[in-house]
N, C-alpha and C positions, 0 to 999 in steps of 0.2 A: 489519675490514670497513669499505669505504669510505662514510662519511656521502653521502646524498641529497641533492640541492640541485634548486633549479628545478621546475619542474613534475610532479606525480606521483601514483600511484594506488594507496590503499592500499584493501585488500579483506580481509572475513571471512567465512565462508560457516560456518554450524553449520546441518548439516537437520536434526539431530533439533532442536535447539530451534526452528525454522522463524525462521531469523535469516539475513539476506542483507543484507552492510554493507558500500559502497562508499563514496569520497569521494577527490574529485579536486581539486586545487587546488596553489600553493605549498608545499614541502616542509615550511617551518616552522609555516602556518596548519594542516596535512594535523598533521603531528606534536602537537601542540597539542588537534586534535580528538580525536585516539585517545587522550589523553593522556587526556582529561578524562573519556571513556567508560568507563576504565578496560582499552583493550584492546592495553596495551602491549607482552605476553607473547604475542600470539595475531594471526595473520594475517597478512598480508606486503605488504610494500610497493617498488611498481617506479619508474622512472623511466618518462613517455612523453616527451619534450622532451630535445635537447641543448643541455647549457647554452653558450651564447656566450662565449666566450675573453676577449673586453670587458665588465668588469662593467661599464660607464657605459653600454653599449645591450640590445637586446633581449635575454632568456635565451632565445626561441626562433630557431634559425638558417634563415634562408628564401633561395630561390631568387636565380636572377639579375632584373638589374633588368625583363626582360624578362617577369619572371613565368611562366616555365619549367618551371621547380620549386616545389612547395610547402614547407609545414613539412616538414625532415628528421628521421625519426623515426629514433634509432638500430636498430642491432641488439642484440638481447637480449644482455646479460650477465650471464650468470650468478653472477658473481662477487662485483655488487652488487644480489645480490635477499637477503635477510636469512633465515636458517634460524630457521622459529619449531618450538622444542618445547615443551608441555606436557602437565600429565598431567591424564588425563579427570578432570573433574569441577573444576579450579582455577577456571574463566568463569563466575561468575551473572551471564549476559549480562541478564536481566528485571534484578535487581537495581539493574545500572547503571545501565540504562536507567532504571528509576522515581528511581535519584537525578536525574534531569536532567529528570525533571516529564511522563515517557513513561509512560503508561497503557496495560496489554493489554488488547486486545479482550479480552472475553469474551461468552458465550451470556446472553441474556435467558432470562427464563422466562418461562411464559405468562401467572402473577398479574404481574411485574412490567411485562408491556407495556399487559397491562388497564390497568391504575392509569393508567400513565402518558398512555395514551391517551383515558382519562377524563376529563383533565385539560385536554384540547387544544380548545381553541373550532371550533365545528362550521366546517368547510373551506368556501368558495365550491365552487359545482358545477364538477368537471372540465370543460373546455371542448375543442371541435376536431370534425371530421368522422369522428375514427374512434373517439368516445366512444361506449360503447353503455349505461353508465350512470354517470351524471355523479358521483353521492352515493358511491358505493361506487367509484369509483375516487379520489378526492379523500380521504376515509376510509385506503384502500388507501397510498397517497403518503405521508399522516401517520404512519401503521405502518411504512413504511419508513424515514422519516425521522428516527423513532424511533430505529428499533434501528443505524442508521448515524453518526448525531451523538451516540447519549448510548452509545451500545455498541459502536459501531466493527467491527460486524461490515459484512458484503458483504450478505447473503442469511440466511433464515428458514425452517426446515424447515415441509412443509406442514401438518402436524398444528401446528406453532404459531400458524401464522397462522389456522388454523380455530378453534383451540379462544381463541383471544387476540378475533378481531375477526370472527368469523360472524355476529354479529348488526350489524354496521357494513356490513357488503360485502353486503348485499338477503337475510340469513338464510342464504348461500348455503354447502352443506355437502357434502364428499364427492365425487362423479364433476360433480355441478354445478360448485363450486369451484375443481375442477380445469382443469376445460372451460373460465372464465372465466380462471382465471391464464394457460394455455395462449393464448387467445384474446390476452391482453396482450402475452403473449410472442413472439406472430407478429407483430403491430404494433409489435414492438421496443419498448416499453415495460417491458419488463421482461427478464432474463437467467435463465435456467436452471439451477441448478446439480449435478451426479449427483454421488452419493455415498451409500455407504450402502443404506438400506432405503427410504429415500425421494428424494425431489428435495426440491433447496430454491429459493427463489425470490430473487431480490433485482431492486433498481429499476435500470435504464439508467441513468447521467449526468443525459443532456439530459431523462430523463421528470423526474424527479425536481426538478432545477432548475425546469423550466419552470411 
C-alpha cells in the first residue's frame, strides 16, 4: 500500500459510541494525531491535495498564471485509501480520549445543580427590551451556565430545571414554567430540544455570552 504524503483527511465515525473524528492537515502531523489517540487500527485516511513533482515548491498544484484554475483536486484512488479491519469491541474510544485530558459530558442531577447554584453570587438583573423578568432570567443564564461549563451538556430536561431552580425563576412551576421557557424560546434566547417524554431546554450562544 502506497504511503500518504501532502495534504489529507483522516476520518472515524462510531455512532453507537456517538463519536465523529475528523482531522485534516499534513500527512505526517494527521499521522502523529491518530497516533497519539490511539486510532491507528480504525478509520481511514484519503489524500485531498496532489503532491507537486518539485519537492522545493508548493505540495499543492494550482492553475495557470492567469488564475483559471483552482487547486486540482485529484481523482479518487482507490488504491491508496488504506482497508481498516477490526473486530468489535478492540476501540475504547472514551478511554483514549480521557488519556489526553477529554472529559464526557455527562447528566447533572438535580441535588448537584442545587449546590452548585447555591454557590453562585446573586446575577445583576437581566437587561434588554424583551426582558419580562430580569431576576429569574439572570438566575436562569447561571443554571445554564452551570450545567455547560462544569458538565458539558447542550440542554436540561424540564423536570430538572423545575425541581433544581423553581424557586430562583419567580416560584414558577408546571404549565407556568413552561409558558415562560417557551416565551424565551421564541425570543431566541433559548433552543428547544425533543426527545423522550419530555423536552429539554438549553441556552442560544449569543443569550448566554451576553
Amino acid at each position: 500500500m502506497h504511503e500518504l504524503r501532502g495534504y489529507v483527511r483522516y476520518r472515524f465515525r462510531s455512532p453507537e459510541d456517538e463519536v465523529d473524528i475528523t482531522l485534516e492537515g499534513d500527512s505526517q502531523w494527521v499521522s502523529a494525531k491518530v497516533s497519539e489517540l490511539g486510532l491507528n487500527k480504525v478509520g481511514w485516511t484519503m489524500p485531498l491535495a496532489v503532491e507537486s513533482q518539485s519537492r522545493g515548491s508548493s505540495s499543492l498544484l494550482f492553475g495557470n498564471k492567469n488564475g483559471d484554475q483552482g487547486p486540482q483536486i485529484p481523482a479518487p484512488d482507490p488504491s491508496r485509501i488504506p482497508i481498516i479491519r477490526r473486530s468489535i469491541g478492540d476501540l475504547n474510544i472514551h478511554a483514549a480520549l480521557a488519556e489526553k485530558g477529554v472529559e464526557q459530558s455527562r447528566r447533572p442531577d438535580v441535588d448537584e445543580l442545587r449546590d452548585l447554584l447555591e454557590q453562585v453570587e446573586e446575577p445583576f438583573p437581566a437587561q434588554g427590551p424583551l426582558v419580562i423578568d430580569p431576576m429569574s432570567e439572570a438566575w436562569l443564564k447561571e443554571l445554564m451556565r452551570i450545567a455547560v461549563r462544569q458538565f458539558g451538556v447542550t440542554a436540561l430536561a424540564f423536570e430538572t430545571i423545575e425541581l433544581a431552580a423553581s424557586d430562583y425563576l419567580g416560584d414558577r412551576q408546571d404549565s407556568e414554567l413552561e409558558a415562560w421557557l417557551e416565551s424565551l424560546f421564541r425570543m431566541g434566547k433559548l433552543v428547544k430540544v425533543h426527545g423522550g417524554e419530555t423536552d429539554g431546554w438549553g441556552p442560544a450562544p449569543r443569550w448566554l455570552a451576553s
